[in-house]
C-alpha positions in Angstrom: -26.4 104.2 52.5 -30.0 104.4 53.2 -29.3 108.2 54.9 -28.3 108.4 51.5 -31.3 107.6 49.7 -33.2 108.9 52.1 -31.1 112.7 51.2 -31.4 111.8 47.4 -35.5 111.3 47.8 -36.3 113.9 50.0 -33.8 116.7 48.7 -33.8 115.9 45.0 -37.0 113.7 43.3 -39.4 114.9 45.8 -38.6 118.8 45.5 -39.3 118.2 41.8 -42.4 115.8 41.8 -43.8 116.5 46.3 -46.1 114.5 47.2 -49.9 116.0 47.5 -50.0 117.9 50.0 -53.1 115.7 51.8 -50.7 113.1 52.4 -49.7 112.4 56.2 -47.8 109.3 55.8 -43.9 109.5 55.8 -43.8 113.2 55.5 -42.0 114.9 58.4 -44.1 116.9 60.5 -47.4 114.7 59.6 -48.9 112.1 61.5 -52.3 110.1 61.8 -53.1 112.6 64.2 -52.0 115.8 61.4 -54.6 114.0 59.7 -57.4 113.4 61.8 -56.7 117.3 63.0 -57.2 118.3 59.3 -60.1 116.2 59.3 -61.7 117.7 62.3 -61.6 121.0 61.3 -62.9 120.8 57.9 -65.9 118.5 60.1 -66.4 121.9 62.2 -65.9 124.3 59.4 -69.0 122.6 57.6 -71.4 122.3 60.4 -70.6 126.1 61.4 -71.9 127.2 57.9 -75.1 124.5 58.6 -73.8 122.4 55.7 -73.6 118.3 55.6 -69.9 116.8 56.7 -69.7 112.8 55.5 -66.6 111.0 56.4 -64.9 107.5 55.4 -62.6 106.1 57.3 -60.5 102.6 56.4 -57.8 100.7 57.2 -55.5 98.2 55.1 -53.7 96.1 57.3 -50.3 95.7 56.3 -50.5 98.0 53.1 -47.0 98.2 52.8 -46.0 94.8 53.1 -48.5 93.6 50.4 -47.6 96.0 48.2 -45.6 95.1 44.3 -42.6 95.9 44.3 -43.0 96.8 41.0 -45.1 99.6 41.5 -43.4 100.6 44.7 -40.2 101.0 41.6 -42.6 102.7 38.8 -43.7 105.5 41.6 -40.1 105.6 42.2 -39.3 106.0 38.4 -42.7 108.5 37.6 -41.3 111.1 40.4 -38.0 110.8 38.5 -35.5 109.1 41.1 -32.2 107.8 39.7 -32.4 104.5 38.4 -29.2 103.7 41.0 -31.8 104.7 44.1 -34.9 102.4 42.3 -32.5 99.5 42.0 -30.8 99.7 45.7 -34.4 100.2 47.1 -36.2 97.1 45.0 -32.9 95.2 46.2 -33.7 96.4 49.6 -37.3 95.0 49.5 -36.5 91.8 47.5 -33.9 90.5 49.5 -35.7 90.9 53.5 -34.9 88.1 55.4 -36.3 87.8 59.1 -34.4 85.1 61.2 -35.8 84.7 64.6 -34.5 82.2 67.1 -36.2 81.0 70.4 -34.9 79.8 73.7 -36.5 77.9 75.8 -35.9 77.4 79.9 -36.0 74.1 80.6 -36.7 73.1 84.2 
């Protein structure tokens, strides 16, 4: 199912609303290093033509993971994705359950 989703997003909502073209994450073919590339060559580009280059770098730990569902949904919605594919995803997210079990060696 989510090879699905994943053939519905890509092939259908995103051909009619892409993402901006800036963006590096989940895009195939970009990367954090796609991105710091970019970044480095607009860096150069400026200091060839003497001008000032100011960069601002951050990172938000677990962005994803503390992220609403609900506006995880209403992107979802905005970009025009079936109401079937917003549902199945929000279910998706809603209902994660991590079970982890540990053994121990006793002596």
């Amino acid at each position: 199912m989510e090879m699905v989703v994943d053939r519905h997003l890509r092939g259908e909502t995103l051909a009619l609303v892409p993402l901006q073209l800036n963006q590096h994450a989940h895009r195939a073919g970009k990367s954090m290093e796609s991105a710091l590339y970019q970044f480095v060559v607009r860096v150069e580009k400026a200091l060839d033509q003497q001008e000032t280059a100011l960069g601002d770098f951050f990172y938000i730990e677990g962005a994803f993971n503390n992220t609403w569902y609900d506006a995880m949904c209403n992107v979802l919605v905005r970009h025009g994705s079936e109401y079937t594919i917003v549902r199945w995803i929000r279910a998706n997210l809603e209902g994660r359950v991590v079970i982890a079990t540990h053994t121990m060696d006793l002596p």
